[in-house]
Legacy VTK file of the C-alpha trace (Angstrom):
# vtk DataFile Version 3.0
C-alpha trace
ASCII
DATASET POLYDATA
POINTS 116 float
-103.912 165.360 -87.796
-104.226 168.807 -86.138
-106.928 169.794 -84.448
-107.785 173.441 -83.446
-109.519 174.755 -80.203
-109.695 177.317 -77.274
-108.018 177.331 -74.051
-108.316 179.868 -71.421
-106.267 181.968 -70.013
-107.963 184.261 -66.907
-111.077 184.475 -69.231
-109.709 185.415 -72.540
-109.310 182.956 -75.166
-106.506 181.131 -76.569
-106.608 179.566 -79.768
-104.406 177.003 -80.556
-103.511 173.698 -82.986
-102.240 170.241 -81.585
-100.591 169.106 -83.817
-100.467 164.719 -83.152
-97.845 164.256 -85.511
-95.202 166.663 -84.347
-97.018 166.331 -80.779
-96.506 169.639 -79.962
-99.350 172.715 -79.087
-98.920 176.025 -81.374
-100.933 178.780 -80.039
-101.722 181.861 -81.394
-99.166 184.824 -81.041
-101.862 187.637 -81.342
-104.412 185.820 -78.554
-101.021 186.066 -76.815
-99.893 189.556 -77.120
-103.431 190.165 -76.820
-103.249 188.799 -72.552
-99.986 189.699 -71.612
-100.284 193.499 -73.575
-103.988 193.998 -72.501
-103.661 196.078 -75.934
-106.502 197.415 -78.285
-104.772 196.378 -80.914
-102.843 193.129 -80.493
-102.283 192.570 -84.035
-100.661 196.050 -83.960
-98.268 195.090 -81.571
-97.492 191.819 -82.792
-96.481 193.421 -86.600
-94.661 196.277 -84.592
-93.131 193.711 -82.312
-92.554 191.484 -85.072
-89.911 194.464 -86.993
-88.131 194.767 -84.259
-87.412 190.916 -83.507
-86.497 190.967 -87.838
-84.202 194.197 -87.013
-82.131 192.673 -84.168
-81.645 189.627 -86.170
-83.737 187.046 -83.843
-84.333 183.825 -85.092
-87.542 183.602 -82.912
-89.450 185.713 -85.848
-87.863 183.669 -88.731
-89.518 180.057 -86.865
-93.160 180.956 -86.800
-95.470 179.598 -88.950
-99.373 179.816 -89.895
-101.799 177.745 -89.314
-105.549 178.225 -89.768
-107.390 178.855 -86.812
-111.165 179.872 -86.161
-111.624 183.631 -85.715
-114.890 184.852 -84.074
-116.836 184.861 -87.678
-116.256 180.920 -87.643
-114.609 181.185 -90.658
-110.717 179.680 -90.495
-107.929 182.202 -91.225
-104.218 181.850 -91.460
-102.988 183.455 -88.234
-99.570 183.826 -86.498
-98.837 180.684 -84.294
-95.849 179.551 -82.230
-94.698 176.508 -79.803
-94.249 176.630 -76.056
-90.831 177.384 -76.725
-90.867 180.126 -79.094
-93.827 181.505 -76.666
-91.821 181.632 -74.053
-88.646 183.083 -75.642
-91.637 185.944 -77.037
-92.716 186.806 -73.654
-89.338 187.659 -72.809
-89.515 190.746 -75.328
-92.860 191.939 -74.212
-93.192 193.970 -71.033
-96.096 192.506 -69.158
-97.295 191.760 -65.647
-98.987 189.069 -66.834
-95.795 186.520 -67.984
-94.970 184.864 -65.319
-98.914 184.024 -64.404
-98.980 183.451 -68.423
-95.666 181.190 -67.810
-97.271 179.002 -64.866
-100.375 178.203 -67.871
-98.365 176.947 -70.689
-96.917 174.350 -68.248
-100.371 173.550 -67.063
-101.442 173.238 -70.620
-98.581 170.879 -71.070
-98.777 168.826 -68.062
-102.564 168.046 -69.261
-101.190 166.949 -72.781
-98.639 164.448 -70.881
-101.873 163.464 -68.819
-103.759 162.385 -72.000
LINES 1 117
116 0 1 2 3 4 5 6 7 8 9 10 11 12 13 14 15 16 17 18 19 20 21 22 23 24 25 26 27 28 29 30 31 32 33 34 35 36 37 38 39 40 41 42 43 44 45 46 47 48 49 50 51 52 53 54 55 56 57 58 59 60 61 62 63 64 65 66 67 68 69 70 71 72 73 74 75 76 77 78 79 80 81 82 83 84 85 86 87 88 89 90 91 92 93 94 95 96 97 98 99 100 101 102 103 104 105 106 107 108 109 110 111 112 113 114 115
């Protein structure tokens, strides 16, 4: 069963799935970008971001998957997500002040799962 909610990361909002079977977290990639790029346009950078990863050949691009998550209509949309892993194998190809604080989050967010 997955079940989708909001974490929060210094006041912006995270969505993300647990997913019980696979017991593993996938959080959105444009809530993501959106922290660590502080950017207008997160989706924007995410597509951008996303042609270059397909260019150089990553793998990283080829493993992430959709999942419907809540947007801020209520309604449920397919939307970009990714694991702890792949997030933290994304940070490392966007420039951001924020990755390491990000970084220090996730394994917060994972700690609490392993608490539960």
């Amino acid at each position: 069963m997955e079940q989708s909610e909001i974490k929060l990361f210094e006041g912006q909002n995270i969505r993300y799935v647990w997913d019980e079977e696979k017991e593993q977290y996938f959080f959105s990639v444009v809530d993501v970008i959106q922290v660590l790029t502080e950017s207008a346009v997160p989706r924007r950078y995410w597509s951008d971001l996303k042609r270059k990863l397909a260019a150089e050949g990553s793998e990283l691009y080829e493993k992430i998957v959709q999942l419907k998550l809540p947007s801020t209509d209520g309604k449920k949309y397919l939307t970009d997500v990714a694991t702890t892993e792949q997030l933290l194998r994304l940070i490392q190809s966007v420039p951001s002040k924020k990755a390491d604080p990000f970084k220090l989050w996730l394994a917060e967010v994972g700690r609490q799962s392993l608490e539960q």
